[in-house]
Structure formats: C-alpha cells, structure tokens
N, C-alpha and C positions, 0 to 999 in steps of 0.2 A: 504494500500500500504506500503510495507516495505521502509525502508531508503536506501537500495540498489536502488529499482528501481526507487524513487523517486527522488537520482543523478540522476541517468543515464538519465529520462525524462525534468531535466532543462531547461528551455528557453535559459538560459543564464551563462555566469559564469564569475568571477573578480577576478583578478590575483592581487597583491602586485610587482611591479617590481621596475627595477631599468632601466635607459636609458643609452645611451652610455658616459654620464657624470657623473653618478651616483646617477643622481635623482632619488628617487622614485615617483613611476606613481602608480593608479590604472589603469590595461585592464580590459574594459567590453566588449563583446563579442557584435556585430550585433544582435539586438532583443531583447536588455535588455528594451528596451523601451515598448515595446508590449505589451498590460495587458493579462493575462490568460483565460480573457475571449472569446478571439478568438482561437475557436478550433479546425481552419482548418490550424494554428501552427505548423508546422512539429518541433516535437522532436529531441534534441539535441543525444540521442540514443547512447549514451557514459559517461561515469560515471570516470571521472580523478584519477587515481592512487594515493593514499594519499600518495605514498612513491619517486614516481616523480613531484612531484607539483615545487620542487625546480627546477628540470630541466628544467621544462618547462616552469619555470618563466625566466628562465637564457636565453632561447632560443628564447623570443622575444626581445631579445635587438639589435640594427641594427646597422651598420655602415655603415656611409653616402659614408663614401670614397671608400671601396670595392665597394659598388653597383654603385655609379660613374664611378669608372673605367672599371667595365661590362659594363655598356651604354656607354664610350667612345670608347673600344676595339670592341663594335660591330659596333659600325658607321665608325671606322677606315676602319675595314674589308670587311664589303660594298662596301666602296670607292675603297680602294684597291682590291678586288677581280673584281669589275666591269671594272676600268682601265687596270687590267693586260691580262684582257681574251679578252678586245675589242684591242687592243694595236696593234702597227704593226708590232710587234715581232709576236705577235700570227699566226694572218694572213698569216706571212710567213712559219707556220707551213704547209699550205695546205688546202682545205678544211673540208675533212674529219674531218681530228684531229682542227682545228678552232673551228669546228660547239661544237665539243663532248666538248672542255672544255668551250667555250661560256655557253652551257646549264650548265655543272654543275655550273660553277660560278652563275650562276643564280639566281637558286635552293639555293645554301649556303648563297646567299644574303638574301633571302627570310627567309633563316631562320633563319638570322642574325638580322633582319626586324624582325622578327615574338616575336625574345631575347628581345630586346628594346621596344613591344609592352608588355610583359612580364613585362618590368620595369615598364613601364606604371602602368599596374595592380598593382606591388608592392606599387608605391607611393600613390594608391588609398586609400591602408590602413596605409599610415604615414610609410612603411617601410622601403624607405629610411634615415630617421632623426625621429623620435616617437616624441621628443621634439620639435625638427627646423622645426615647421611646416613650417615655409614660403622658408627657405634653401632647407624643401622637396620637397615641389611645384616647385620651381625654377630651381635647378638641375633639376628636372626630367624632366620636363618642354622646357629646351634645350637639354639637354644630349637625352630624350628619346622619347618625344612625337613631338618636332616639326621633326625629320625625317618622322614618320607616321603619323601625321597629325591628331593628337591626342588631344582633351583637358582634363586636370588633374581634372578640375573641373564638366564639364559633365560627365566624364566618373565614377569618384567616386559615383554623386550622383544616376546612373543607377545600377552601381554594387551593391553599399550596399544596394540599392534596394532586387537584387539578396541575399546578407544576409539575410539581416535583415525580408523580405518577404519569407525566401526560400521555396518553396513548396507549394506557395497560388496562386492565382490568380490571385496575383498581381507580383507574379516574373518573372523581363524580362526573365530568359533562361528558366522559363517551358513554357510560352507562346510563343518562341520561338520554342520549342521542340514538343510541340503541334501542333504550325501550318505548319512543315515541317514534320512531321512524323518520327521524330529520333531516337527514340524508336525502329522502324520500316526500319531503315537501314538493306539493307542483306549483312549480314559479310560473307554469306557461298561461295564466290570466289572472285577473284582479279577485274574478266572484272564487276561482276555481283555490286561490293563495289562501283567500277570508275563510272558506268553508275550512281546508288544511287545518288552518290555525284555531281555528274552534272546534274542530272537533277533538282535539289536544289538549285545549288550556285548561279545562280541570284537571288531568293526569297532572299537567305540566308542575300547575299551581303545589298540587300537592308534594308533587316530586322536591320540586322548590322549599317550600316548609320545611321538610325533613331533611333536605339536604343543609340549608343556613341554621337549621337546629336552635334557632333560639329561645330560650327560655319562655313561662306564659305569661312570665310579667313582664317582660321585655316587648315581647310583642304584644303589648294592651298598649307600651308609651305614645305609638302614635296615638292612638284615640286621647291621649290625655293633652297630649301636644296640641290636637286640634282645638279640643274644648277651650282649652288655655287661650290658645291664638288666635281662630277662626270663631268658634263661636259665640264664648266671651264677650267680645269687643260687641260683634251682631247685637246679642242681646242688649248691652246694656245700651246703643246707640240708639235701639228701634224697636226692641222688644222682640216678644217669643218668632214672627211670622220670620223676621230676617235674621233669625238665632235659626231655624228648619232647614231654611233656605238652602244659609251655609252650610247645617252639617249638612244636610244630605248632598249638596254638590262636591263636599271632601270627601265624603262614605266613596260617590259614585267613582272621582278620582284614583282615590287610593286602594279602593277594593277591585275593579274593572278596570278602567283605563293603564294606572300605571303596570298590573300584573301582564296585561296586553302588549303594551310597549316593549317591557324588559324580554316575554316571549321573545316577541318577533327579531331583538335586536339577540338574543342568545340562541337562536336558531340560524343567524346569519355567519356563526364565527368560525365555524372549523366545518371539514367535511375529510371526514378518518379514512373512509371505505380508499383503497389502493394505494394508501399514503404510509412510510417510515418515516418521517422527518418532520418535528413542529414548524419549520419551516413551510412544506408542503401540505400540511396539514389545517394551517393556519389563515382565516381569511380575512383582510381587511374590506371596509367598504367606506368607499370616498365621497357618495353621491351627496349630492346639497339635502337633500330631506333625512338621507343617516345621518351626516355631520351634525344637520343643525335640530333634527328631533330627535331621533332613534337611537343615535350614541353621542351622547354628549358628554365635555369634560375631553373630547380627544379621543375616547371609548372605541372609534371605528379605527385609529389606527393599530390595529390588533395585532398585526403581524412585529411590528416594533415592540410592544406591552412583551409580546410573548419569548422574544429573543431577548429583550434586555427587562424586565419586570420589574426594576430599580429605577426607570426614568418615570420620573411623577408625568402627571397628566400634561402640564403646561411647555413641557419639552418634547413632547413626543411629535406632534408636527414638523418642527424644525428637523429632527434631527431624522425624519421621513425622508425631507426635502432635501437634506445631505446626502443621504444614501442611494438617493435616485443618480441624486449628480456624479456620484463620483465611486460608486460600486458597480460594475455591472452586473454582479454578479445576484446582488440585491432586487437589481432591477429586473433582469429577464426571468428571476424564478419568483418574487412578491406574485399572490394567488389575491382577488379583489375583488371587487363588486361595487358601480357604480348608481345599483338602483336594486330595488327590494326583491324585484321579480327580476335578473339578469343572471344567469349561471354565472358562478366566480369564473373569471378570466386571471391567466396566465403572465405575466410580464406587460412593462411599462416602455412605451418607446423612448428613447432619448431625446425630452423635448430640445438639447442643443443639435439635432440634426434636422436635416430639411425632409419637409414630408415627400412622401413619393409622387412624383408626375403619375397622371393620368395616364392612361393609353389612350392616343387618336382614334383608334381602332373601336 
C-alpha cells in the first residue's frame, strides 16, 4: 500500500491547536480509540492536504460568545415570532391573512427550534468552549437545550457513538436508516417525498426519543420554557384568548413542525448502502432552502462536520470554501445535494476553470 492511500484510509487523525485563549490542545478525531482490528471500521477516505493543515488547525478554534448569542437570538425569535403572529393586532388583520402568517411564524419557529437543537449538537463536540468544558455544558445547557428538551450529556454520549462507531452496527443513524428504509426515500416528486416522510415520522419520532434518551424531566423543560416565555407575557398583556393562542401555536411548532424538519434534514445526511469511507458515505447539501431552513447553524455542510467534528458551526463554510479551492481531491469525491428531492451528486467542478463550450452541433 503506498503512503498516499494509506493517509487517506486512517482511522483517525491529531491536530496540534491552539483554543480560544491560546492554549495548545491536541484534537483527536472520534475512533482514535478503536484498534484496527475491527474491520467492519468505515474509513476515514480522505487524506489532509499537507499545505492546509495550518488552516484547518486554525479553524477548530471556537468562540463561546458568538455561539451564545446564536442560541440566545434564536430563543429571542421564537418568542417573539410566536407573540407577534398570535397577538390581537394580528387577529385584526382578518382571517385569511391571520391564519397565513400564524402558519409561517410557525414554520420559522420551528426552524428556529431546529438552530438551537443544532447548538445542541455543537456542544456535543466541546464546540462551544474546547477548553471551558463545564462553561460548554452550561451555556448550552440553558441557552440551547433546555428550550428542546435536550440533555448535553445523553445526547453527546449517542452521537459520538455515531462517530466514533460510524458505519458498524453499532451506529445509532445507520440502525436508524436501516430500520426506516432511508436509503429508500422516493425523491422522484413532491406528493410522492411528503407521503415517504409521513408515513415514517412516528417510527422516526420514536426512534429519536430513545435514541437522545433524555430524562422525563428534562424533556417537560421545554413546556416550562414556553409557559415562562411564550405564554406568560400573552396572558398577562391580553388575557386567557392570546395566552391559547400562543400555547397552542408552540405545542403545534414544537411537537409537528420542528420533529418534521429535523426528519427531513436527518434523512438527507449519509447514504451507507455501497459505501466504506465516511467520506463516501457522507452527504452535504448546499441548496438555498437547506442552508437557510432545513440545516441551519452550517448543519448542511456535513461532509466537513464529519471529517473534522472539532470545527464549530461558524467555520465550517469557510473552511468548505478552502477545500474546494485548493484540494482536488476534496473536490471530485465531496457527495451533495442541492435540493430536497435531487439524488446526492458526486464532485464539484473547479469554479476557477472555464465552463465547457457548447457543441454547434
């Protein structure tokens, strides 16, 4: 085996870095633990540029307070988006127009909801704070997971499960993807996608539960959160009618819409059947309605997340936009998706080259 391929198939890899105080840290990668004697190991199926190693050391360094003030602007916006659309300003719009922004505020809750479970996942990998482990847990902790009802500590030790195990037998999202048939999603029309996805999301929902395992008092915080913040304020500005309104427009949010969203966006991320390598295994998806609804916080650049799992949310674009430029290597095997319904596609053309001439013919 040459020294090329035998990068590219490492278990593992350890970065030299520096944190957001300027300590130096080693990063070891999910699976450095694993001896090589287990063959059913999915390959890491990417081999690190020796001429961006510096970059990409630079690029797991996190800060606590940026990613704070993302989980506090999305719990802002919740609130506020559910108060202004149940409101009795609204109401005086009429029904029609009522109903139409009632629903979109929803919707943007949801996926405002879906942000902050998003942060959830970052703090799984210490990427809120790398150093302040207990500052990570804590912040994220109120800022992110008591809205969804999230624990930092179950859900970490499921996830890097999903690393550390990726591709075996033992990783919760292939046994998930196995026993729903996700592979097997038909992307080939909108009604034929909608029917797919419901007739799943009960299993799913449940599968989900038991997999984030958290406690029952844990998962009551959101309903406490809400009364707190959403219903609260209702009642005491207008009384019981715009105290209903809101809860029941966060019930419909939090209990339908957001478990919908996170479906459809954890049904898009990997596709196992013929694949050894998390590389190949792994899919991002670029398109304007995943970036900006469906995986937010940077969520859709998955295939980065899952090679380097250390670069917080707010690097991971950039450091996408790197590896296009100046890996090829990145480039012709990244596995994507530009739209909900579009089979992942294979490699990225070199936007510094000239597109192909037509044929006159």
């Amino acid at each position: 085996m040459s020294r090329k391929q035998s990068l590219s198939q490492t278990r593992y890899i350890r970065f030299q870095m520096k944190d957001d105080t300027g300590r130096s840290f080693t990063m070891v990668q999910p699976g450095a633990d694993l001896p090589a004697r287990h063959s059913d190991l999915y390959m890491r199926g990417f081999r690190n540029p020796p001429e961006l190693r510096a970059l990409i050391a630079d690029a797991h360094n996190t800060k606590v307070f940026r990613t704070g003030a993302s989980a506090l602007a999305d719990q802002l916006s919740v609130v506020l988006l559910l108060l202004a659309a149940t409101s009795p300003a609204a109401r005086e719009l009429g029904q029609p127009l009522a109903v139409l922004i009632l629903l979109i505020a929803v919707l943007i809750a949801a996926r405002q909801l879906r942000a902050l479970e998003n942060l959830v996942h970052e703090a799984s990998h210490y990427n809120w704070s790398r150093h302040h482990r207990t500052l990570n847990d804590v912040l994220s902790a109120v800022l992110a997971a008591t809205p969804t009802g999230a624990s930092i500590k179950a859900y970490r030790e499921s996830h890097l499960l999903h690393h550390g195990r990726f591709g075996t037998r033992h990783d919760p999202d292939r046994q998930r993807y196995e026993q729903l048939a996700l592979e097997d999603l038909d992307r080939s029309g909108v009604l034929r996608y909608i029917g797919n996805i419901l007739r799943r999301f009960i299993p799913y929902q449940r599968g989900w539960i038991k997999a984030t395992g958290s406690a029952p008092l844990i998962s009551l915080l959101p309903f406490g959160w809400a009364l707190v913040t959403v219903v609260t304020p209702a009642l005491v500005l207008d009384g019981a009618r715009w105290a209903l309104s809101a809860a029941g427009a966060w019930l419909f949010a939090y209990l339908i819409a957001l478990p919908l969203l996170r479906f459809v966006a954890e049904s898009s991320e990997h596709n196992y059947r013929g694949t050894d390598s998390v590389l190949a295994a792994t899919i991002s998806n670029f398109g304007t309605l995943q970036r900006l609804v469906i995986h937010p916080h940077g969520d859709g650049y998955h295939t980065i997340h899952h090679l380097w799992p250390g670069v917080p949310h707010h690097r991971l674009a950039a450091l996408h936009r790197e590896l296009l430029a100046e890996s090829v290597e990145y480039r012709e095997q990244i596995r994507y998706r530009t739209g909900v319904l579009q089979r992942p596609q294979t490699g990225i053309p070199d936007p510094r080259l000239p597109s192909p001439r037509k044929s006159d013919g």
